[in-house]
N, C-alpha and C positions, 0 to 999 in steps of 0.2 A: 409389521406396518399396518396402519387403517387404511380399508378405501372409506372416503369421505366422498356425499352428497349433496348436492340441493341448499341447503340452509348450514350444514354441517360443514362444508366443503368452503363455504363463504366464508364462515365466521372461523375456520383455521387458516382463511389466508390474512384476516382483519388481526389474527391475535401473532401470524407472522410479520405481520408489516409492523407492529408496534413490538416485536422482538427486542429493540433495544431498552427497554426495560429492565432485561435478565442483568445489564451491566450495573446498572443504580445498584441491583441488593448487594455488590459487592464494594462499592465506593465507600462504604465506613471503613469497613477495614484496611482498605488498602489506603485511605486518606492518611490513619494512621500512621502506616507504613512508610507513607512520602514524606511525612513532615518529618519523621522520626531520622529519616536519614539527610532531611535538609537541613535537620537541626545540629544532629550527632554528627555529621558528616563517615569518618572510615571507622570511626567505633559500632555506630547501630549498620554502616554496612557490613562489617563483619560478622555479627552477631546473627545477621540475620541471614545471611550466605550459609552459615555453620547450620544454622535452625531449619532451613528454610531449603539450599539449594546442596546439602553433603558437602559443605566444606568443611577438609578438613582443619585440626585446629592449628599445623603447624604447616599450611597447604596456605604456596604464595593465590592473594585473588591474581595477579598478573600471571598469565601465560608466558612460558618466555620462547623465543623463535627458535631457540635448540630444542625444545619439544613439540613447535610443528613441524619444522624441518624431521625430527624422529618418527614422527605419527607417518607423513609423508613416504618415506623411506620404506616403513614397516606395511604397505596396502600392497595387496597382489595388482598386478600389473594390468589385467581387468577392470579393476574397478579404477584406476589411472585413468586408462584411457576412456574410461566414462565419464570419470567427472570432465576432461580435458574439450571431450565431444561436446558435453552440455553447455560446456564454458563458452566455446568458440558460438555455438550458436546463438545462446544468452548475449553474446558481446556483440555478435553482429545486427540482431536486433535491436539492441540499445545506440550501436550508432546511424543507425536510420531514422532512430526517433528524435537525437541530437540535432537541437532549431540552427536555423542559420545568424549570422550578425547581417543587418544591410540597410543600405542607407538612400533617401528616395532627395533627389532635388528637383524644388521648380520654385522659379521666382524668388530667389534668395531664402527659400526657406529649405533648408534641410531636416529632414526629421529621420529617424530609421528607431535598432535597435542595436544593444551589443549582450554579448550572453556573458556571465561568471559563475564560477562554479559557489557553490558553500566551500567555508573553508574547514568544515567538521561534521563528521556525520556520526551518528552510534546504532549500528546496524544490530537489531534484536534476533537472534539464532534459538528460536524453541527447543529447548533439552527434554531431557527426564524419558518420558513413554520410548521417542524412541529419536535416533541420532539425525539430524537434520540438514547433510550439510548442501544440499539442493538450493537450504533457505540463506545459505550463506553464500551461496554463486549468487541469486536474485539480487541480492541485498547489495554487496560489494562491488559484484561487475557493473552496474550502474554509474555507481560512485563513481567509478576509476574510468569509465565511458568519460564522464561528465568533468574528469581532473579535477573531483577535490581532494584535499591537501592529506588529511587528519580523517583516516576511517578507522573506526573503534568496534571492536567484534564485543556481543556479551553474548553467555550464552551457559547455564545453567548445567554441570556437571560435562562437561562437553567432551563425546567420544572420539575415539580414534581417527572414525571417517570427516568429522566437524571439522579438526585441528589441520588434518592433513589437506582438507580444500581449500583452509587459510594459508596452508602454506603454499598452494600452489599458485594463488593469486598475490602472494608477497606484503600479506596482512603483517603488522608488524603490533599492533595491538587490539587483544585479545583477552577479557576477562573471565574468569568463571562464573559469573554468575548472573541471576534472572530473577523471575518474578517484577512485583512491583518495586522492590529496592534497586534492580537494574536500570530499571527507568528513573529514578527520580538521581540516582547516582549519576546519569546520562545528564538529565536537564539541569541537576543544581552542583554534581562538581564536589568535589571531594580530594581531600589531599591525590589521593592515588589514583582515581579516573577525573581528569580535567571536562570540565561541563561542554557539550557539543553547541551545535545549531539546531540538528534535528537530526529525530528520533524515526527510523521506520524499521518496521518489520512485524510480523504474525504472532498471536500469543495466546493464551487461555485469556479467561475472562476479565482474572486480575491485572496480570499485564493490559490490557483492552482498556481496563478503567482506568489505569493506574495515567495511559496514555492520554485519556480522557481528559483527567486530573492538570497535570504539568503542560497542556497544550497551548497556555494564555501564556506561559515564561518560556517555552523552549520548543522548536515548530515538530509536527508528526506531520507521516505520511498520511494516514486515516486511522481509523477502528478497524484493526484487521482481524478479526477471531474471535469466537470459533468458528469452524467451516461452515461451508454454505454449500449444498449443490441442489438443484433444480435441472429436472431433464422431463421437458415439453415432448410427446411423440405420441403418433397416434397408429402409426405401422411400424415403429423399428423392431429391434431382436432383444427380448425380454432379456434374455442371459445377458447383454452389452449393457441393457438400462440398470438393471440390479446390481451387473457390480461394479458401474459407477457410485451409486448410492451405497454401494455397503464400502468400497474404497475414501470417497469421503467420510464415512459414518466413522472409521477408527482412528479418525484423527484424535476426536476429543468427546467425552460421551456429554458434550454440550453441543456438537455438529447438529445441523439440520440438514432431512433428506426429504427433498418432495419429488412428486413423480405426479403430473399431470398431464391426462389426457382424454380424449372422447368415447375412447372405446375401453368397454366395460373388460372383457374378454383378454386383450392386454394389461388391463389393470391386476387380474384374477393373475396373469404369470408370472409378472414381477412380483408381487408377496410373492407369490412361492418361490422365484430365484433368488431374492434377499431372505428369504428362511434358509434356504442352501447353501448360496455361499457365504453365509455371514456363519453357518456352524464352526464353532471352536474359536470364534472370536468374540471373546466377550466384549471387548470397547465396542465394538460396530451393532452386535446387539443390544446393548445398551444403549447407546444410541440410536437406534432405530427403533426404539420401544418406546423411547422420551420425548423424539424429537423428530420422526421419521413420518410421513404420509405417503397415500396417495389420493390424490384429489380425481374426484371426475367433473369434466367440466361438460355443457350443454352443444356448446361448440367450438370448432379451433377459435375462434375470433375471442371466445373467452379466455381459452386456456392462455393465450398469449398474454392476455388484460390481467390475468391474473400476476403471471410471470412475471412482467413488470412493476406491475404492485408489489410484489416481496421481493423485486432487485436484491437478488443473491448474488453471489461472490461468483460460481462457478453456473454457469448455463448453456446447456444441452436441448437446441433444435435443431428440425427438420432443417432441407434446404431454404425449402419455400417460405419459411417463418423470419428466416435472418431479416428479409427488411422488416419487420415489425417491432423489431428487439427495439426497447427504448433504454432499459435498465439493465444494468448487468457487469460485473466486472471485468469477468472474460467470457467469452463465446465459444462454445463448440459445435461444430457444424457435420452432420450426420451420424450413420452407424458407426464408422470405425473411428473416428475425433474421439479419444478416449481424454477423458479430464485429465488423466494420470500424464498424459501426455504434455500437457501442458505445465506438471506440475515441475515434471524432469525439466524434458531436452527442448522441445517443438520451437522454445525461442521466447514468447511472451513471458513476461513474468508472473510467476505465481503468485506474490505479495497482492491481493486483492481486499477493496473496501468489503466489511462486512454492515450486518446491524441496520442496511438500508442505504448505508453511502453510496451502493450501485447508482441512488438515481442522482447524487451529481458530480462523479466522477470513473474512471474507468481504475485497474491496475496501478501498480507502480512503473514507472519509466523513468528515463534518464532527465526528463524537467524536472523530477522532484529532487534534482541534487544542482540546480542550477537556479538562476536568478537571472528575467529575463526585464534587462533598466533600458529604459525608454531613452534617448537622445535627441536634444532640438538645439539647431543653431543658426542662427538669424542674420544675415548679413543686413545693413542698412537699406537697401532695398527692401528685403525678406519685413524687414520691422514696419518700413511704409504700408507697405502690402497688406499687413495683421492689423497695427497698432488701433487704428480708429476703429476697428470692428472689437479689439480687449477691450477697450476705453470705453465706449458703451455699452459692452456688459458689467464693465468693472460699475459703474456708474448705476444702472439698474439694480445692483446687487447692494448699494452702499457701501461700499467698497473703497474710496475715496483712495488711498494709498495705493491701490493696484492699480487705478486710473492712473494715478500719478507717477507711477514709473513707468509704464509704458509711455505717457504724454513728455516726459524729462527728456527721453530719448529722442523720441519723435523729435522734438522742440531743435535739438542739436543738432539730427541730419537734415532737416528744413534748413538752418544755420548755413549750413556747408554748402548747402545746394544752393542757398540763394549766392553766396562769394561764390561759387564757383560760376554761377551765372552772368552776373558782374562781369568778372574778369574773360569770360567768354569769348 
């Protein structure tokens, strides 16, 4: 990793914020990729699952439930009760974040809301390097928080550990396959994967773009990938800060790892504990060679300005710094807040914006598998009360029709109220 200064140190965080760029060089080909399977439908997905994600050529793309239920069966009884622990915490966080319905009256006007869930979701589970099925609690305990109907697992050569967290959350379909053909098979629907509502989960670049791409026909959670961590500290414990950074760095040797702070002397120990522990890992050194810093900033008031400026996925402050945080997917708050922590068990979800989305939204939660529709209803009174105040906006606006239906109504409980007066 560099330490970065002065003018050096500026213009790595200018050429971080504008990171999302790395996605474009990959939008040709993956444009391809989408059309190909919007056009071909389960021919170019096969073709390219075989090419693309080790499928084999007489290998169903459907997963079928007698082999997660088998994957399930076949895990030592440790690693059960771990994903089981992650799960209950994961769930119980997603239903704290679950809105309420409610409904406000005054003066015959009722207004509130009611919540509904989506009725289809296709939850993206990153394969290949290495088995994910963490990303497969994030992704589906949501969903099932949230009661939608139709949750669709994909997920790129999917190991043992993958298949068997679908089965414990009673996932019933389940693809083999990923990339950017995963996604457009999600958004546009193919004999054999029926097209969803929306697309969430973490991916390399291609999937990122691919997400990009289909997001005007079929909704996504954000740009989730590749990682992101930023850890802000100006006393913490080198050996904690480093192998956050080098933990993030093996995800994908397109991850970004920065490391900002005031003091020079700290700066100087972390390179050296990401030179150490990142020995015998080549993705994290490779990542940390491409895409790794350390910045030194002039003062904390900077380093934080900066931090928010490259609104990363994953960030690590002090105490003192939490209120200043403006961008950021998720937050971790001192020496022992270990990101990995976050990634397992600790409860938030790991599914984070990358590419800059930090600055206008946080994580995945259980509203992104819900639909929160407005309610109003007007009793004749409630209408008095509104009407002439719509009526001349409608009217200001040119609007002529919209006057006129509010005024049609009006006109009628005026009607009523005068015979009822009469007859009084």
């Amino acid at each position: 990793m560099r330490i970065l200064e002065g003018s050096k140190a500026k213009a790595e965080v200018a050429r971080l914020v504008g990171r999302l760029n790395r996605l474009t060089d990959s939008e040709s080909a993956v444009r391809e990729i989408v059309n190909d399977v919007r056009q071909n439908g389960d021919v170019a997905l096969r073709h390219l699952a075989e090419h693309w994600d080790g499928l084999g050529s007489e290998q169903p793309i459907r997963v079928s439930e007698k082999e997660m239920k088998t994957a399930w069966e076949s895990l030592p009884r440790e690693l059960r009760r771990a994903l089981n622990s992650a799960a209950t915490n994961i769930r119980r966080f997603a239903e704290k974040q679950s809105p309420k319905e409610w409904m406000r009256k005054k003066g015959g006007v009722s207004t509130g809301q009611i919540v509904r869930p989506l009725a289809a979701v296709g939850c993206y589970v990153p394969g290949g390097r290495y088995p994910l099925p963490s990303t497969l609690l994030m992704t589906v305990i949501p969903a099932q928080v949230a009661g939608v109907e139709r949750i669709c697992v994909v997920s790129p050569q999917p190991r043992t550990e993958t298949l068997a967290a679908a089965a414990m959350l009673g996932v019933q379909e389940f693809y083999r396959i990923g990339g950017a053909q995963a996604v457009a098979a999600l958004a546009y629907g193919t004999k054999t994967i029926w097209r969803v509502d929306k697309i969430v989960g973490p991916g390399n670049v291609y999937v990122t773009a691919a997400k990009k791409l289909v997001a005007f026909d079929c909704g996504i959670d954000f740009l989730a990938g590749p990682t992101e961590a930023v850890v802000v500290s100006h006393a913490g414990k080198a050996e904690f800060i480093a192998a956050d950074l080098v933990a993030q760095a093996e995800h994908d040797p397109e991850a970004t790892s920065v490391f900002i702070t005031i003091s020079r002397v700290l700066a100087k120990k972390v390179v050296v504990e990401t030179e150490r522990l990142s020995q015998g890992n080549t993705l994290a050194r490779q990542s940390l060679h491409s895409h790794g810093a350390v910045l030194l900033a002039t003062s904390e008031g900077e380093a934080m300005v900066w931090a928010n400026e490259i609104a990363s996925e994953h960030l690590t402050v002090e105490a003192g710094d939490l209120r200043s945080v403006r961008n950021a997917g998720s937050v971790f708050v001192g020496d022992y807040s270990a990101q990995a922590a976050g990634d397992y068990v600790a409860g938030p979800n790991h599914v984070l914006p990358t590419a800059g989305g930090a600055r206008c939204r946080g994580g995945l939660t259980v509203m992104d598998f819900l639909k929160v529709i407005t309610v109003q209803k007007l009793t004749p009174k409630g209408l008095r009360s509104l009407a002439p105040t719509g009526i001349r906006l409608a009217e200001a606006e040119g609007l002529s029709a919209h006057a006129e239906s509010l005024r049609v109504r009006l006109k009628r409980v005026q009607r009523k109220q005068q015979v009822r007066s009469k007859h009084a």
